[in-house]
N, C-alpha and C positions, 0 to 999 in steps of 0.2 A: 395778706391781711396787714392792713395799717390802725395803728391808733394813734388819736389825738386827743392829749391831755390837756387840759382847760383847766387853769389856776384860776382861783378868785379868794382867795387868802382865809383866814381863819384861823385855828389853834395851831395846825398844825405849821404856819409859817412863821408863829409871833416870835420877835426876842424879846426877852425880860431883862431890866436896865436894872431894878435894885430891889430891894427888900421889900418896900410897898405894891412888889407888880406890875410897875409901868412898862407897859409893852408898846412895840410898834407890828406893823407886821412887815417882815422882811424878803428878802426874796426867795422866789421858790423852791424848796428843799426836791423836790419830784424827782429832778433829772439827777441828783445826785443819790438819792437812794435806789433809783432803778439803776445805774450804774455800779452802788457797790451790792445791790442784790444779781450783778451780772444780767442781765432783762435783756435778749436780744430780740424780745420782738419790735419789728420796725414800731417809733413810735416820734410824734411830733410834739411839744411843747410848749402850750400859747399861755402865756399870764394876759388876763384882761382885766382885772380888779386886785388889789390891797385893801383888804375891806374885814373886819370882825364880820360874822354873818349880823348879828344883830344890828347892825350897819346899816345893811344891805337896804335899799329902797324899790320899788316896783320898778323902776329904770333902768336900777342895776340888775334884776330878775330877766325884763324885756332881752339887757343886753347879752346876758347868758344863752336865753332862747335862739336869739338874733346869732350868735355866733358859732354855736352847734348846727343851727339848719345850715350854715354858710359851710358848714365845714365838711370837705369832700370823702371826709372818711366816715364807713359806718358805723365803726368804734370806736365810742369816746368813755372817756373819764375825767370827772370834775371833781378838785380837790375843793372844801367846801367847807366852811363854820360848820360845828355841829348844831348851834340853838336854831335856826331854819332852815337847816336842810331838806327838811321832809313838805316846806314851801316851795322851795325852787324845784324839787321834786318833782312837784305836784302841775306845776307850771310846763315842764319838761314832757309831759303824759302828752301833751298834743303834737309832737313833732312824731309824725310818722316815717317805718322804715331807718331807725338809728337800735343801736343796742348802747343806752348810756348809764354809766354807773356814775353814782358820786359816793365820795368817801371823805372822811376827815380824820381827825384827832381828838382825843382829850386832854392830850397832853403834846407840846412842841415837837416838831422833829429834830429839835437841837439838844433836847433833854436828854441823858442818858438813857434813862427808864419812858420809853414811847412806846404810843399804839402806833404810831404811825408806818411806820415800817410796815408792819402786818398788814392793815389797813387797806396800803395801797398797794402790796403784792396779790391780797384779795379783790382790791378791785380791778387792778391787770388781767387777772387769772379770768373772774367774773364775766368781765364785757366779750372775752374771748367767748366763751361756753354758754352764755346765756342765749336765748329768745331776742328778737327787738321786743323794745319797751325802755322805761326807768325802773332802775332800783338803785335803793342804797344798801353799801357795806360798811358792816361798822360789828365789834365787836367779835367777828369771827363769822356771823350769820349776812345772809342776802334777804335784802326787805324790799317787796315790790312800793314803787310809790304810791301815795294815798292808803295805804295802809302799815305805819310803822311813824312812831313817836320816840322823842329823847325823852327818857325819865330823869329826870333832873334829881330826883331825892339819890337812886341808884346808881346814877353817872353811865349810865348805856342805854344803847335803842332797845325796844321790842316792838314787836308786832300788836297792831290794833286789833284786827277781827282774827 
């Protein structure tokens, strides 16, 4: 069993420069948290975008698709904005015979106090033991795609239907 992990940036990459918020997004925190969570399953590491998800364009969506169907493994995970997640998601439902999860943050993986860490130990764990299909982890729970929204007053996903 291999996995290939698919960066395209979002909370969980951003640095913050100063007190107004200015952030960039930086490089991938992945391979460094699955190495101090000790993570020995074989796994590969692609960054394809630096992008806030709100960013994100139907190009940039295409190119996610485009590089999970290319990718020879049948487990993946995409680190991922959380404000359209549940878009690329949802775009993701047509690629048959993969098990792929996406996950993100609410907060930096550089912050002290992160989800992210959890996050993407969940979504490790996830694409291993799951069905093929999409879902997203976030929050502690697995959300199949097309059903599952960020609640923005609450600051976590829940489930739609």
């Amino acid at each position: 069993m291999s996995l290939r992990i698919i960066t395209t940036g979002g909370t969980i990459d951003k640095i913050y420069f100063d007190a107004k918020s200015s952030y960039e997004i930086g490089d991938p925190m992945v391979s460094a948290i699955l190495a101090e969570g000790l993570v020995t399953v074989p796994h590969t590491v692609q960054s394809i975008l630096r992008k806030d998800s709100l960013e994100l364009t139907d190009d940039d969506r295409q190119l996610i698709y485009d590089t999970v169907v290319a990718a020879p493994e049948r487990y993946i995970v995409i680190t991922h904005g959380t404000d359209t997640m549940p878009v690329t998601a949802a775009k993701l439902k047509a690629i048959p015979g993969k098990t792929i999860v996406l996950t993100g943050a609410m907060s930096p993986a550089r912050f002290r106090e992160t989800d992210s860490i959890f996050n993407i130990g969940c979504a490790v764990a996830a694409a291993q033991a799951l069905p093929v299909g999409v879902y997203i982890t976030m929050n502690g729970r697995i959300f199949e795609a097309g059903k599952v929204r960020k609640n923005l007053e609450l600051g976590r996903f829940e489930a739609t239907e």
